[in-house]
N, CA, C, O and CB atoms as a CASP TS submission, in Angstrom:
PFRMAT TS
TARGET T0000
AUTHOR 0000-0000-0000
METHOD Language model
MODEL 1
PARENT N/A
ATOM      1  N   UNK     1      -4.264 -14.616  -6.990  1.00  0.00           N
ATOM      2  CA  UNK     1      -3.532 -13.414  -6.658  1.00  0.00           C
ATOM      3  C   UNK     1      -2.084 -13.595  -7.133  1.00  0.00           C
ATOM      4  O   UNK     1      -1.508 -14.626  -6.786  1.00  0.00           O
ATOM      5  CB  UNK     1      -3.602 -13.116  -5.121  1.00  0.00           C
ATOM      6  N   UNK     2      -1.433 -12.694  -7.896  1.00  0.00           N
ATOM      7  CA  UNK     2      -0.173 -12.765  -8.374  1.00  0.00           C
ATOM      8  C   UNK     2       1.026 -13.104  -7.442  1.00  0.00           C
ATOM      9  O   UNK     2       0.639 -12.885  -6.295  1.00  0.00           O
ATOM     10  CB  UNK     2       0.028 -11.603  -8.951  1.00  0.00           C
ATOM     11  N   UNK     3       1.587 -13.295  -7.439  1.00  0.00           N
ATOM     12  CA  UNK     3       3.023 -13.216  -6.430  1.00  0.00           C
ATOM     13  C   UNK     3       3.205 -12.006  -6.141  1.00  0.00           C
ATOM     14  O   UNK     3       2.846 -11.534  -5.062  1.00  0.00           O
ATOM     15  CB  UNK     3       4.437 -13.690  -7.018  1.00  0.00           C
ATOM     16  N   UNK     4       3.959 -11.136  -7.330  1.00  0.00           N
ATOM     17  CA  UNK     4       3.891  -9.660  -6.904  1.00  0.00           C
ATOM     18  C   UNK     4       3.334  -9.126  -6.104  1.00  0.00           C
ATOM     19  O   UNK     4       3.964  -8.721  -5.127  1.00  0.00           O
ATOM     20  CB  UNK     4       3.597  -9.003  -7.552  1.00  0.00           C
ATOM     21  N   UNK     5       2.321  -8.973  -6.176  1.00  0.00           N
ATOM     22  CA  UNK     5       1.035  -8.668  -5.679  1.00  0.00           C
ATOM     23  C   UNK     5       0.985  -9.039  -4.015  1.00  0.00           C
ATOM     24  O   UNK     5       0.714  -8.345  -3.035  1.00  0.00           O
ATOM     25  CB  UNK     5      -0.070  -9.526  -6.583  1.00  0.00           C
ATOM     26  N   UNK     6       1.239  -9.967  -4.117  1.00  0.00           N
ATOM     27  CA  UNK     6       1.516 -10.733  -2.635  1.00  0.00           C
ATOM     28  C   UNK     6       2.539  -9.766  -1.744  1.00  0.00           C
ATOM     29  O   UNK     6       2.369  -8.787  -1.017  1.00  0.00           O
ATOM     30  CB  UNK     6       2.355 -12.430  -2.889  1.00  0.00           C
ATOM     31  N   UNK     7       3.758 -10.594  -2.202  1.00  0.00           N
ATOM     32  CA  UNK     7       5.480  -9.672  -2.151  1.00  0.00           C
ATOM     33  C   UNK     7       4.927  -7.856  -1.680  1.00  0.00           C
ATOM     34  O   UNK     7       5.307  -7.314  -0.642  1.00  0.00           O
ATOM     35  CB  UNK     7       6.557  -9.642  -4.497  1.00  0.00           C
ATOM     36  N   UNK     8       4.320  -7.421  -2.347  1.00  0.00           N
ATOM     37  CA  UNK     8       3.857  -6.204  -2.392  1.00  0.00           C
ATOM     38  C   UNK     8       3.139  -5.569  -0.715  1.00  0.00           C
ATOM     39  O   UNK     8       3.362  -4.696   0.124  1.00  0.00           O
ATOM     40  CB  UNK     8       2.776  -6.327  -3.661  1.00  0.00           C
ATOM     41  N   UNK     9       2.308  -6.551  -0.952  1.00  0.00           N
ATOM     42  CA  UNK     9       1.442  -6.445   0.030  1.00  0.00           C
ATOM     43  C   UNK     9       2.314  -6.714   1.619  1.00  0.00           C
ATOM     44  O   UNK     9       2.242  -5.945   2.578  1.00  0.00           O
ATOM     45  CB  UNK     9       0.226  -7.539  -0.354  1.00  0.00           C
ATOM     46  N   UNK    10       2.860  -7.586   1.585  1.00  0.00           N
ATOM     47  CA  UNK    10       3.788  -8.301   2.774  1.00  0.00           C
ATOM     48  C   UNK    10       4.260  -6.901   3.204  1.00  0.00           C
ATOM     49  O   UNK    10       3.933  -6.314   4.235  1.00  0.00           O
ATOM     50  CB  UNK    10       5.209  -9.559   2.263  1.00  0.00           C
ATOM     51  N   UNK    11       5.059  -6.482   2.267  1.00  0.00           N
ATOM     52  CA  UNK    11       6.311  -5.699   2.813  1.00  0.00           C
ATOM     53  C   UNK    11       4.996  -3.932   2.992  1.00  0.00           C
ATOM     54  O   UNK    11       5.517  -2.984   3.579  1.00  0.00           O
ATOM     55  CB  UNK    11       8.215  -5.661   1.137  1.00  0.00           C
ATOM     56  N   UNK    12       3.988  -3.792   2.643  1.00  0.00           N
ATOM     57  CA  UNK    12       3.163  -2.865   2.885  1.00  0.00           C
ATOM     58  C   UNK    12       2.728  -2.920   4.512  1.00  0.00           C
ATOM     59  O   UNK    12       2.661  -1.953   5.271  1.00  0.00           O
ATOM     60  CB  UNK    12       2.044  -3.030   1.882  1.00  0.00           C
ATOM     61  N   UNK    13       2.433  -4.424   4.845  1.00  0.00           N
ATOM     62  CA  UNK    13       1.477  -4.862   5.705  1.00  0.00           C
ATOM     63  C   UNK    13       2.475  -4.496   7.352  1.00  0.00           C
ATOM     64  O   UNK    13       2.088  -4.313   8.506  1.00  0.00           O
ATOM     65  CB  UNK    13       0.999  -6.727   5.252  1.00  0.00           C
ATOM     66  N   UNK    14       3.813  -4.516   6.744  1.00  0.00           N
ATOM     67  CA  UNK    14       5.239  -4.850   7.881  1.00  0.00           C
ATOM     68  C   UNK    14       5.760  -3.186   8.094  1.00  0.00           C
ATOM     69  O   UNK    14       6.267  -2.668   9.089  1.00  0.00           O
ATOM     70  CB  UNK    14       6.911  -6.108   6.927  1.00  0.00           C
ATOM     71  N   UNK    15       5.481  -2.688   6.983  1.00  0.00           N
ATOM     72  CA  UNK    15       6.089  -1.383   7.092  1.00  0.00           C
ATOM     73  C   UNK    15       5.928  -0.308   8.414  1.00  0.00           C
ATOM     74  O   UNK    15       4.861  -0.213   9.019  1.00  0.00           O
ATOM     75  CB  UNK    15       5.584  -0.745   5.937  1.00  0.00           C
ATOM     76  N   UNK    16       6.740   0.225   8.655  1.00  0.00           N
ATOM     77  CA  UNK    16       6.176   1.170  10.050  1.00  0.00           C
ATOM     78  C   UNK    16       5.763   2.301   8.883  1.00  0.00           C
ATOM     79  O   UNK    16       6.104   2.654   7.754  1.00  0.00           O
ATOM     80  CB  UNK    16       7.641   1.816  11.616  1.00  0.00           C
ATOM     81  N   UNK    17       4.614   2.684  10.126  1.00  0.00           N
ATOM     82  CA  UNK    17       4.086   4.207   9.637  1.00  0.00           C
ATOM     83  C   UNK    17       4.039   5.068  10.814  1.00  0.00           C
ATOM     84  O   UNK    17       4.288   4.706  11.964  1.00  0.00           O
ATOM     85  CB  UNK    17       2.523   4.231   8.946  1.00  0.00           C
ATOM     86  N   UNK    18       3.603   6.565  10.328  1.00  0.00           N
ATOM     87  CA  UNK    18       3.924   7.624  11.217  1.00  0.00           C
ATOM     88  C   UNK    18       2.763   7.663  12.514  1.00  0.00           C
ATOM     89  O   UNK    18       2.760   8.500  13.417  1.00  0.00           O
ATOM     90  CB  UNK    18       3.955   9.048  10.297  1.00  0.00           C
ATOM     91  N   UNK    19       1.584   6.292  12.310  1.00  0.00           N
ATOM     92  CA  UNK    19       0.644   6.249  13.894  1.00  0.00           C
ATOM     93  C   UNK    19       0.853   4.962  14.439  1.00  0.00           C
ATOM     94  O   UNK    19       0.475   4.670  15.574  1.00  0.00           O
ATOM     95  CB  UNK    19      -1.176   6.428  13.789  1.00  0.00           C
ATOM     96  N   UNK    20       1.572   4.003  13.510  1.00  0.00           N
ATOM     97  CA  UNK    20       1.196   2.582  13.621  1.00  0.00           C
ATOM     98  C   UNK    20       0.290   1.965  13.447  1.00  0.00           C
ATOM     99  O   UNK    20      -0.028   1.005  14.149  1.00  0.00           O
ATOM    100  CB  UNK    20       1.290   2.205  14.393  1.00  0.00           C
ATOM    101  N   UNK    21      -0.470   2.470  12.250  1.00  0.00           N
ATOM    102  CA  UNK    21      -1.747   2.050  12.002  1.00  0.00           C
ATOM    103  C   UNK    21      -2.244   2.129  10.345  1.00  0.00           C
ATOM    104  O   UNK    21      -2.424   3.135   9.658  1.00  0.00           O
ATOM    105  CB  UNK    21      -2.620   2.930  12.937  1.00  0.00           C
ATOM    106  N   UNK    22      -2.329   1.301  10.135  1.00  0.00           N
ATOM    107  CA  UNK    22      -2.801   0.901   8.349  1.00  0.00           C
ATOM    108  C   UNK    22      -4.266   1.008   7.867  1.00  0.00           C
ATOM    109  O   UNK    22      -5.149   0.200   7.578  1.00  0.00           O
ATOM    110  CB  UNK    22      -2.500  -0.776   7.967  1.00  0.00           C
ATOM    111  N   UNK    23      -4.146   2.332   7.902  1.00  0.00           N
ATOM    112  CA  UNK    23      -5.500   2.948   7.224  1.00  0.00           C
ATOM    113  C   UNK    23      -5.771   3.127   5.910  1.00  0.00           C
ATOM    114  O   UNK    23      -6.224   4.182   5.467  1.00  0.00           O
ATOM    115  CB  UNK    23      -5.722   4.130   7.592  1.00  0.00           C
ATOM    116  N   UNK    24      -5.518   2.138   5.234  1.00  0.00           N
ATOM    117  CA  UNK    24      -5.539   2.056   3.900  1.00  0.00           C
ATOM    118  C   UNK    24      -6.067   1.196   3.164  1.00  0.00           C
ATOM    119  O   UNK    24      -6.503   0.293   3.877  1.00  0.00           O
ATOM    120  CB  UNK    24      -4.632   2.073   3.555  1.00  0.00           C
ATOM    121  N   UNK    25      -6.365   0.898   1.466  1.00  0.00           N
ATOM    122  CA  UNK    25      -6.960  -0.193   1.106  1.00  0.00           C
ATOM    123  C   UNK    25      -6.332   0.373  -0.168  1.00  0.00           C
ATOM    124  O   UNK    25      -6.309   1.419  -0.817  1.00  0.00           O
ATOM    125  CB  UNK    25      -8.566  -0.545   1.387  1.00  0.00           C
ATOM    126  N   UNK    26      -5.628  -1.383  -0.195  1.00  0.00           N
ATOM    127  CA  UNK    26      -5.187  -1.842  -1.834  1.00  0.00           C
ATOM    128  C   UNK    26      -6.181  -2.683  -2.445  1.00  0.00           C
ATOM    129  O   UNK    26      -7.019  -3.327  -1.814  1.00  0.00           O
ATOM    130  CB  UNK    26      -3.759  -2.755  -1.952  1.00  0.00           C
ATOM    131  N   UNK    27      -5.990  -2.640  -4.413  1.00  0.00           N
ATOM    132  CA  UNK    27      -7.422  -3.068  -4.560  1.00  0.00           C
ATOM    133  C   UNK    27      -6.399  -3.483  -6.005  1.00  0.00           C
ATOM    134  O   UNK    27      -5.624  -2.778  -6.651  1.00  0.00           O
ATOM    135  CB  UNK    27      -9.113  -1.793  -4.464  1.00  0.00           C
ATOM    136  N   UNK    28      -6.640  -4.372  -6.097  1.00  0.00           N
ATOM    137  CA  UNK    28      -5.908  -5.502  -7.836  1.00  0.00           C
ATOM    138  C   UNK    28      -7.226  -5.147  -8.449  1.00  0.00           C
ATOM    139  O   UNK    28      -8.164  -5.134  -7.652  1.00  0.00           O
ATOM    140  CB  UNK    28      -5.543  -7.932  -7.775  1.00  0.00           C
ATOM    141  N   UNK    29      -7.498  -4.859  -9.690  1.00  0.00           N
ATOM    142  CA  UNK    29      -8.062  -4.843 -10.509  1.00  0.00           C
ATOM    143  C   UNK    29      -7.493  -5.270 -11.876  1.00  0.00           C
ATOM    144  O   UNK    29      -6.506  -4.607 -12.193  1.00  0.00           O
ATOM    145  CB  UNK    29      -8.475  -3.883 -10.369  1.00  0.00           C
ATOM    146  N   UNK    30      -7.850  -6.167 -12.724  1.00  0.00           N
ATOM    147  CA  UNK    30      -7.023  -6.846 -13.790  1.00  0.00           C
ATOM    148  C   UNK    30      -5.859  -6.400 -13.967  1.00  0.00           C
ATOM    149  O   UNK    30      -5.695  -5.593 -14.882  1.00  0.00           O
ATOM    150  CB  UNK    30      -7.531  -6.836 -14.975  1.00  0.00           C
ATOM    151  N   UNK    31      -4.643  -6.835 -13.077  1.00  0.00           N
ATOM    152  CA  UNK    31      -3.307  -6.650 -13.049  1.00  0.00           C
ATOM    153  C   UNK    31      -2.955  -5.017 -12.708  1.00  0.00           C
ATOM    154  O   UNK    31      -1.759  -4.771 -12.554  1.00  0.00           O
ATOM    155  CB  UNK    31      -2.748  -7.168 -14.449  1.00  0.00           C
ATOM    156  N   UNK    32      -3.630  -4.222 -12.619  1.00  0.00           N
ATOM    157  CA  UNK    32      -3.971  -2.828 -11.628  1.00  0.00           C
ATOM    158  C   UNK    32      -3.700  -2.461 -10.427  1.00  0.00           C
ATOM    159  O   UNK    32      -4.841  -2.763 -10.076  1.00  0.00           O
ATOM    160  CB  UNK    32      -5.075  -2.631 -11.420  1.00  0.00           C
ATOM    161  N   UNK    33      -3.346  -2.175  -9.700  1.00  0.00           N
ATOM    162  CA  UNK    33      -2.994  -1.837  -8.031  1.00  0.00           C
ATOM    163  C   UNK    33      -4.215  -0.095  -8.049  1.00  0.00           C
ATOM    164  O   UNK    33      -4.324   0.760  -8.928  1.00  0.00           O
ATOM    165  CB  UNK    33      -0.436  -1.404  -7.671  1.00  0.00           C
ATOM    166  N   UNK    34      -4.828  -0.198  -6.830  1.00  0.00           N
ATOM    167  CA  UNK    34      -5.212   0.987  -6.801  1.00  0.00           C
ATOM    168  C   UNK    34      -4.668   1.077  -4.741  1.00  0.00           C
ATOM    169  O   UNK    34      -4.146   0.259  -3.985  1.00  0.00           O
ATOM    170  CB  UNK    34      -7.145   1.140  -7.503  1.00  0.00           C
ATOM    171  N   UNK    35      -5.080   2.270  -4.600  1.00  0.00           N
ATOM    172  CA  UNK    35      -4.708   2.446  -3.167  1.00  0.00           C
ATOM    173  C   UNK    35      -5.309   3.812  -3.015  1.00  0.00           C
ATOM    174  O   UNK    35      -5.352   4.771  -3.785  1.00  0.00           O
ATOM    175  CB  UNK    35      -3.046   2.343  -2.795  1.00  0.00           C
ATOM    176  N   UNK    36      -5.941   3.548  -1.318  1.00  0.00           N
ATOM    177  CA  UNK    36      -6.554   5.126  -1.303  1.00  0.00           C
ATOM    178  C   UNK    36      -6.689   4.603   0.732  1.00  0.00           C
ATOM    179  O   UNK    36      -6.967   3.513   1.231  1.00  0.00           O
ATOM    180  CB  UNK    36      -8.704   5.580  -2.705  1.00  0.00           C
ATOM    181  N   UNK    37      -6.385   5.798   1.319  1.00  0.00           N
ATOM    182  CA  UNK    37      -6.946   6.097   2.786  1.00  0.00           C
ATOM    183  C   UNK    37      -8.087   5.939   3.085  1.00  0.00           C
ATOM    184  O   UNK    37      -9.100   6.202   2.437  1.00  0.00           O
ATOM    185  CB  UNK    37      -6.836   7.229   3.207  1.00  0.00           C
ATOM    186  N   UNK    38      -7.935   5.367   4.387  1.00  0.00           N
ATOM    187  CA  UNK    38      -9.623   4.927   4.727  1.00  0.00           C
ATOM    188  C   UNK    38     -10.132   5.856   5.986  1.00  0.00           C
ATOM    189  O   UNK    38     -11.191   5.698   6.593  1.00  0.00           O
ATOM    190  CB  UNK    38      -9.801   3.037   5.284  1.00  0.00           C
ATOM    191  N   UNK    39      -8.949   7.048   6.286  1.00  0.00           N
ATOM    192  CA  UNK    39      -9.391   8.050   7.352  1.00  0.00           C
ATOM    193  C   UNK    39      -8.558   7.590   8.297  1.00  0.00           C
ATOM    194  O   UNK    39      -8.253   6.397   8.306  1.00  0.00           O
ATOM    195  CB  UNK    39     -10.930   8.107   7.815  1.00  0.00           C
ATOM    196  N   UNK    40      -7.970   8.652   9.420  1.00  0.00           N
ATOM    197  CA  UNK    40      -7.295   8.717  10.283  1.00  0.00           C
ATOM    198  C   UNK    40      -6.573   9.808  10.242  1.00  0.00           C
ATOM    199  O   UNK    40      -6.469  10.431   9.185  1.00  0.00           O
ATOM    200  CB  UNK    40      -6.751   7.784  10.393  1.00  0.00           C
ATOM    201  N   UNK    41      -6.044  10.160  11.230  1.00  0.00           N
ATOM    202  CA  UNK    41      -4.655  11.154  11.487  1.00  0.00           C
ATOM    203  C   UNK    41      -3.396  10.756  10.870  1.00  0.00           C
ATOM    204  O   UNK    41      -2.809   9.674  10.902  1.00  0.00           O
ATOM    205  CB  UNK    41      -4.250  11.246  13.019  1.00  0.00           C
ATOM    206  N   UNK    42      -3.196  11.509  10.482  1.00  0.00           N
ATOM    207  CA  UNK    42      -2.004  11.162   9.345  1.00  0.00           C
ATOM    208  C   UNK    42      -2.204  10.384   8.669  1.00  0.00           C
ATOM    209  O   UNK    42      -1.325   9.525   8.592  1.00  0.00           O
ATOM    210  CB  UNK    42      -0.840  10.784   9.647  1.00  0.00           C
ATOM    211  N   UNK    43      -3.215  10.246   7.955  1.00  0.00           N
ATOM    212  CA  UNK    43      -3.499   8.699   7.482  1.00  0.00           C
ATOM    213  C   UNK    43      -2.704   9.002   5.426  1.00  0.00           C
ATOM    214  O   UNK    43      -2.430   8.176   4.555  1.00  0.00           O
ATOM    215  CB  UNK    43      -6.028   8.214   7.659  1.00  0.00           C
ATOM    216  N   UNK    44      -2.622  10.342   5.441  1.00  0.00           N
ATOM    217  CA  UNK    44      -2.050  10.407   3.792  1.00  0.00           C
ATOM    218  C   UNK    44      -0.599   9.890   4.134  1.00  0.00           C
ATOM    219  O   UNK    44      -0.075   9.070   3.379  1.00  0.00           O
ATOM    220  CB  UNK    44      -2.025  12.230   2.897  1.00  0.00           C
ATOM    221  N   UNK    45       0.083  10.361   5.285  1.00  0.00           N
ATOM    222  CA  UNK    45       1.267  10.434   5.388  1.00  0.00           C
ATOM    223  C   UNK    45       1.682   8.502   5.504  1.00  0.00           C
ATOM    224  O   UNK    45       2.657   7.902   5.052  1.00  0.00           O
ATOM    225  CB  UNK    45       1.595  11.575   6.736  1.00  0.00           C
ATOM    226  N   UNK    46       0.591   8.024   6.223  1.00  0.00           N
ATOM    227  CA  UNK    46       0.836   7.178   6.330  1.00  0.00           C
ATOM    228  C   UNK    46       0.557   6.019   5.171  1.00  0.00           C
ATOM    229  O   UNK    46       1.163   4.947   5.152  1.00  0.00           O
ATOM    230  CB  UNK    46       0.480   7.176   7.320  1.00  0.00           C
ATOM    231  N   UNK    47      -0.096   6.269   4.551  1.00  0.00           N
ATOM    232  CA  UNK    47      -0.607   5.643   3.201  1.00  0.00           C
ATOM    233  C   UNK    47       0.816   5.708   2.046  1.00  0.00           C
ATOM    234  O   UNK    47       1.114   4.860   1.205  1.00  0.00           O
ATOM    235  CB  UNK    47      -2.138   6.715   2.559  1.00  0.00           C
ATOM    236  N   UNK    48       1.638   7.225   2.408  1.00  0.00           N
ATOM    237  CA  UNK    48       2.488   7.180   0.819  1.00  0.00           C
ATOM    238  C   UNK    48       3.433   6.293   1.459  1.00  0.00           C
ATOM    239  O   UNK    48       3.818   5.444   0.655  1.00  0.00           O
ATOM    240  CB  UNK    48       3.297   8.827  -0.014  1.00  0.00           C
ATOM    241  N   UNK    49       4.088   6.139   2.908  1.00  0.00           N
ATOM    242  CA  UNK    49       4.533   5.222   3.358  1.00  0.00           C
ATOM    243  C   UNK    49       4.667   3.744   2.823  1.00  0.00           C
ATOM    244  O   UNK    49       5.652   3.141   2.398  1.00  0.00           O
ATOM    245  CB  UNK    49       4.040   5.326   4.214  1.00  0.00           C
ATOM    246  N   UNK    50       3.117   3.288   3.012  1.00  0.00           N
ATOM    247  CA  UNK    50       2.955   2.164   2.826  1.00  0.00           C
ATOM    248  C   UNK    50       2.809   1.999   1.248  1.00  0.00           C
ATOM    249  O   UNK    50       3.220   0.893   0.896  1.00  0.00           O
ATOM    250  CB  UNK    50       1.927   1.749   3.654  1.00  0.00           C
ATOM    251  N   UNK    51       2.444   2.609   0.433  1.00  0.00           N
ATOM    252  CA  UNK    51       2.638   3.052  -0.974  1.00  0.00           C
ATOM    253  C   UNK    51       4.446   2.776  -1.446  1.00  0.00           C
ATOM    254  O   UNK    51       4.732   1.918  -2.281  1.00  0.00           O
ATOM    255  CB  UNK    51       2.118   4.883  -1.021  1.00  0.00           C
ATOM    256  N   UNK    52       5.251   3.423  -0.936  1.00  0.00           N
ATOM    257  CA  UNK    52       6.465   3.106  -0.881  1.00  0.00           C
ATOM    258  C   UNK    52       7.153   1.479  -0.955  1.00  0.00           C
ATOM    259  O   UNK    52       7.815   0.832  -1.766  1.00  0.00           O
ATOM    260  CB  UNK    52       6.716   3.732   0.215  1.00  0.00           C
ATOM    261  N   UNK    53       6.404   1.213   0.766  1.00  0.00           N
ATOM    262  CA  UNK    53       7.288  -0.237   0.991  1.00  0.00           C
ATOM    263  C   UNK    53       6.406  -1.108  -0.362  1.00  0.00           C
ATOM    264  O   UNK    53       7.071  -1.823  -1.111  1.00  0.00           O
ATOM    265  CB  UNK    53       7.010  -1.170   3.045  1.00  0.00           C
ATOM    266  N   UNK    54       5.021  -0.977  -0.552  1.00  0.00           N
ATOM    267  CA  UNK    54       4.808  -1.837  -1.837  1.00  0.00           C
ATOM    268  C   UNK    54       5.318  -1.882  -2.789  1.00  0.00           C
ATOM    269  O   UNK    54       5.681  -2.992  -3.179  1.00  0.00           O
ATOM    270  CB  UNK    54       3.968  -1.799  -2.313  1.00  0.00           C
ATOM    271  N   UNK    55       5.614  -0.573  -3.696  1.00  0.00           N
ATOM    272  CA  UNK    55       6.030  -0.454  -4.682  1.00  0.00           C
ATOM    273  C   UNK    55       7.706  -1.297  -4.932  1.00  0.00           C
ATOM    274  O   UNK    55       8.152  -1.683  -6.012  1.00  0.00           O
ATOM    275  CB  UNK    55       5.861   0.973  -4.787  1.00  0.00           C
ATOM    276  N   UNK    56       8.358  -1.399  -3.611  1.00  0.00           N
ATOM    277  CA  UNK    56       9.951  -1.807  -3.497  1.00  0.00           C
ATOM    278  C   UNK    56       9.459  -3.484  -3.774  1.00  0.00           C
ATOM    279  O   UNK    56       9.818  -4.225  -4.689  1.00  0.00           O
ATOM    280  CB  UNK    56      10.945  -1.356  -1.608  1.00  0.00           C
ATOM    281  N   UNK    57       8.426  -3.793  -2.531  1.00  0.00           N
ATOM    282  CA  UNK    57       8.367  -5.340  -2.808  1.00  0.00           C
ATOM    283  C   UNK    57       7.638  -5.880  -4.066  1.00  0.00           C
ATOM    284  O   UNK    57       8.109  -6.939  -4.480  1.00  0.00           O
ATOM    285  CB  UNK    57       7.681  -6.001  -1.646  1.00  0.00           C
ATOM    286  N   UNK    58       6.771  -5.465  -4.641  1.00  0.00           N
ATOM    287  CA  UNK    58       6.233  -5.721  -5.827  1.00  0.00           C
ATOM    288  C   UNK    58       7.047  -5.468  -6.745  1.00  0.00           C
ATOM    289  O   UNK    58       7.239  -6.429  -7.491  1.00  0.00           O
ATOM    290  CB  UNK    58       5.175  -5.153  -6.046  1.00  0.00           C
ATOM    291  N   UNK    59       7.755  -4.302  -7.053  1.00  0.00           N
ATOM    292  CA  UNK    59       8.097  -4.077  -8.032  1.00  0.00           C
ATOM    293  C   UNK    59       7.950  -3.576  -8.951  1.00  0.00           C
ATOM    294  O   UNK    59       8.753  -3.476  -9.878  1.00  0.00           O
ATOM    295  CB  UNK    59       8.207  -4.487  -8.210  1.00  0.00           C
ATOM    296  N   UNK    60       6.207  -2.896  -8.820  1.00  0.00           N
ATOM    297  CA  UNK    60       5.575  -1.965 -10.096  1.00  0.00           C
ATOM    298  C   UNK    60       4.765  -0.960  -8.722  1.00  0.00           C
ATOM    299  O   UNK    60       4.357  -1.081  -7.567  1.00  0.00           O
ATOM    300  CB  UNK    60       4.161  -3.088 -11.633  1.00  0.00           C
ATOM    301  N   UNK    61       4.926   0.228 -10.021  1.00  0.00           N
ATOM    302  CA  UNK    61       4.287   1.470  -9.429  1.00  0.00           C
ATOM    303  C   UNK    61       2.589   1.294  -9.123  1.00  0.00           C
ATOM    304  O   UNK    61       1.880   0.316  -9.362  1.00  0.00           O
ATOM    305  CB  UNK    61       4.560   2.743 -10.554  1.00  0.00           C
ATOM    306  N   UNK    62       2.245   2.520  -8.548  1.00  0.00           N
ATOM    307  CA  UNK    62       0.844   2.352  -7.659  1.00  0.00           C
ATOM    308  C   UNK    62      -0.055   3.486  -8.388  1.00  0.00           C
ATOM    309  O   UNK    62       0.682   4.423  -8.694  1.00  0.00           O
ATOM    310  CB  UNK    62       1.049   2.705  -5.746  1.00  0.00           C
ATOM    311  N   UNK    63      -1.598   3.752  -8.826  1.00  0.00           N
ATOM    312  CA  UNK    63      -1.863   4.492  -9.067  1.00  0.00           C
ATOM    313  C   UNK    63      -2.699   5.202  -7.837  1.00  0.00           C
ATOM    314  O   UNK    63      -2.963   4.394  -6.947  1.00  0.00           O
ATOM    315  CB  UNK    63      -2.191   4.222 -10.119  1.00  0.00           C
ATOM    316  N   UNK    64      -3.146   6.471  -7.611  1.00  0.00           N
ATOM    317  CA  UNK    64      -3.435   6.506  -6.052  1.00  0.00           C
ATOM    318  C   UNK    64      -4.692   7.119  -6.644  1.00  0.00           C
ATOM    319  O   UNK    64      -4.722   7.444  -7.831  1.00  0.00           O
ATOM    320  CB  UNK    64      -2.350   7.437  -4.770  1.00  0.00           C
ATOM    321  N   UNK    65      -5.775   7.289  -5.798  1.00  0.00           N
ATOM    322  CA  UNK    65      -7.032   7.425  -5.775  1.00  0.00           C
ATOM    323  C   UNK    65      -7.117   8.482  -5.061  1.00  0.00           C
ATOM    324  O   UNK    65      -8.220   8.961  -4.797  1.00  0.00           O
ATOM    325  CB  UNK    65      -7.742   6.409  -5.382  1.00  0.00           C
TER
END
């Protein structure tokens, strides 16, 4: 697993969201980030959130599903 990737994830994993709850799934695919909601209430709102804090700690953009 890259560093980035890592870094990325950390600051995703720490982030507050709008239920307190991380309904989401990141997915590396040959140097790729994908990300998509796994269901909940507010769970988009809370996903671009966590979409956000990754993108700051990694350092590269996200494609969303």
């Amino acid at each position: 697993m890259p560093d980035w990737f890592k870094k990325g994830m950390e600051c995703a994993i720490l982030a507050p969201t709008a239920m307190n709850q991380q309904k989401f799934l990141f997915t590396l695919n040959n140097d790729k980030v994908s990300v998509k909601p796994t269901g909940g209430f507010y769970s988009k709102l809370d996903l671009g959130i966590a979409m956000y804090h990754f993108e700051i700690g990694s350092g590269r953009r996200l494609m969303h599903n």
